[in-house]
LUMPALUM-319588 format. One record per residue: residue in one letter; residue number from 1; x, z, y of N, C-alpha, C in turn. Coordinates in steps of 0.1 Angstrom, whole numbers, plus 5000, padded with zeros to 4 digits. Example, Ala and Ser with C-alpha at 12.3 -4.5 7.8 and 13.67 -1.06 7.14 Angstrom:
% residues 2
 residu num  n.u  n.w  n.v ca.u ca.w ca.v  c.u  c.w  c.v
      A   1 5132 5078 4943 5123 5078 4955 5132 5078 4967
      S   2 5128 5071 4978 5137 5071 4989 5129 5079 5000
This chain:
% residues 73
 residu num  n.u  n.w  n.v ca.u ca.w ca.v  c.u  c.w  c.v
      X   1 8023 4494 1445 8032 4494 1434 8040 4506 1434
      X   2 8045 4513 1426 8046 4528 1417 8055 4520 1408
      X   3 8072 4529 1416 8082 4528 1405 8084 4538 1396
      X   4 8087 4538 1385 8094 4551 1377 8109 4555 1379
      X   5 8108 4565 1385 8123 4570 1388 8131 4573 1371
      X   6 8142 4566 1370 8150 4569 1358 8156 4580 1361
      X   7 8157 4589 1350 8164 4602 1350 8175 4607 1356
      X   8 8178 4617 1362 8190 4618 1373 8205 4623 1361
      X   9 8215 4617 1363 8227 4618 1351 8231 4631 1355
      X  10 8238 4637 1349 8246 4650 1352 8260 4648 1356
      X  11 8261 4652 1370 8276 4651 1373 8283 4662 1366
      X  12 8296 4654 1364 8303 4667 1359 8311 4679 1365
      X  13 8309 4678 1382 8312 4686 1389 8302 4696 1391
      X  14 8287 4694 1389 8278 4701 1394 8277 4716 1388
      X  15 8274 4722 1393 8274 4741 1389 8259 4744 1384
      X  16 8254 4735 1380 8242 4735 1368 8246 4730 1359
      X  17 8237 4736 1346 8242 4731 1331 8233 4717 1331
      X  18 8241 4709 1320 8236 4696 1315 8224 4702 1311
      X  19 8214 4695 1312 8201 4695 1305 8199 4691 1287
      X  20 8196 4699 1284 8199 4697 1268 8187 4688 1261
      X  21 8190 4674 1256 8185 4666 1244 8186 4667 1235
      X  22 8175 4669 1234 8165 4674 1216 8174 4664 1208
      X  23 8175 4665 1195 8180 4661 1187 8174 4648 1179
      X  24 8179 4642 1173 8168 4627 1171 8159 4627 1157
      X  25 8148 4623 1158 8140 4627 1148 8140 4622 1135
      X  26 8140 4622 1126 8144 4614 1112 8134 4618 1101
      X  27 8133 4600 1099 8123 4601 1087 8127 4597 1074
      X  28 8119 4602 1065 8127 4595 1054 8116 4590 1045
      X  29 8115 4579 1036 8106 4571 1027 8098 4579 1028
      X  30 8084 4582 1026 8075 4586 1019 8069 4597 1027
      X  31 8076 4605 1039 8069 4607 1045 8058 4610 1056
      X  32 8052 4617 1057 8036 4614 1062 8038 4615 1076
      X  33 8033 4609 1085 8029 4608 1101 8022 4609 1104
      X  34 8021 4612 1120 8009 4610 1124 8017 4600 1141
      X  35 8009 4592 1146 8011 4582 1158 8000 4588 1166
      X  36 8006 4588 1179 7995 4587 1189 7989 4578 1193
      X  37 7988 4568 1191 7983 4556 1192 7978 4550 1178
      X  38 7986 4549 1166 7980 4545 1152 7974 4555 1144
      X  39 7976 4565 1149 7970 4580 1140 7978 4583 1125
      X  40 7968 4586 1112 7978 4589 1102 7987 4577 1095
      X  41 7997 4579 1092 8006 4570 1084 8012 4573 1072
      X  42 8021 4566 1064 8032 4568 1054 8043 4561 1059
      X  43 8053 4566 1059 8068 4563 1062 8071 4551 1049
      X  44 8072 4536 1046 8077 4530 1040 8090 4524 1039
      X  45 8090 4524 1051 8111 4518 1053 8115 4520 1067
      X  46 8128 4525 1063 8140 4530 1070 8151 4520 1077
      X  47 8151 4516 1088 8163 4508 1093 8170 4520 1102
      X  48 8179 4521 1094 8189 4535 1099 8192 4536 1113
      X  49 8185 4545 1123 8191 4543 1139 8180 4535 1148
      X  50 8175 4525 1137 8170 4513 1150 8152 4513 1144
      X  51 8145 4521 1135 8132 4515 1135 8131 4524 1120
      X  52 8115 4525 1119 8110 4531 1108 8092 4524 1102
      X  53 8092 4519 1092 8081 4510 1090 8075 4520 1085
      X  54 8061 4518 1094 8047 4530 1091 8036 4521 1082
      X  55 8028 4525 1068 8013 4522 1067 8006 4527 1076
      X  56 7998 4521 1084 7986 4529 1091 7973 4528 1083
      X  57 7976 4524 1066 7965 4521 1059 7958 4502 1061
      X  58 7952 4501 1076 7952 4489 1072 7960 4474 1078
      X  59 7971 4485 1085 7984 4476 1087 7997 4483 1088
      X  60 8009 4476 1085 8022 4483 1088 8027 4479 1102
      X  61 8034 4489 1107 8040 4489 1119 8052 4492 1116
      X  62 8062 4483 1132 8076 4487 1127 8079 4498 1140
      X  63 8075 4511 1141 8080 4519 1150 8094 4523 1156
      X  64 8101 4520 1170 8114 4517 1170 8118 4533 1175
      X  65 8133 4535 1173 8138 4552 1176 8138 4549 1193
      X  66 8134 4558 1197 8137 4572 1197 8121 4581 1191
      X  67 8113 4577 1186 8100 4578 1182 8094 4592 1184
      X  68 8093 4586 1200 8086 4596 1210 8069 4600 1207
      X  69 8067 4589 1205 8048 4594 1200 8047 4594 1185
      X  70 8057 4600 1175 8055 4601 1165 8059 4613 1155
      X  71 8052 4619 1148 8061 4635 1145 8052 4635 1132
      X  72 8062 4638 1126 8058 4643 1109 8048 4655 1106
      X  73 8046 4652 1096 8032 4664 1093 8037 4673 1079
């Protein structure tokens, strides 16, 4: 059995810079996707912060943020 090590936090004493997080990705109605796992989409609804409902054509998904396998076309 194979744990996954969670991320190491940044002390604030340390004499390295914080490691810098990308900014959060945002969709809005009508835009087009692509999923790594569902492939092409349409962006139909927006739950502000917490989720974004995809067509994958022959179903909808509700994709939750931080929407790591998902990037606009």
């Amino acid at each position: 059995m194979t744990k996954s090590a969670a991320p190491k936090r940044h002390l604030p004493t340390s004499p390295f810079k914080a490691p810098v997080t990308p900014p959060a990705k945002e969709f809005a109605v009508g835009d087009q996707v692509t999923h790594d796992m569902y492939g092409l989409g349409r962006v139909v609804g927006i739950e502000e912060g917490i989720a974004a409902v995809v067509n994958f054509g022959s179903e909808e998904r509700r994709i939750l943020s931080p929407y790591s396998k998902m990037t606009k076309l």
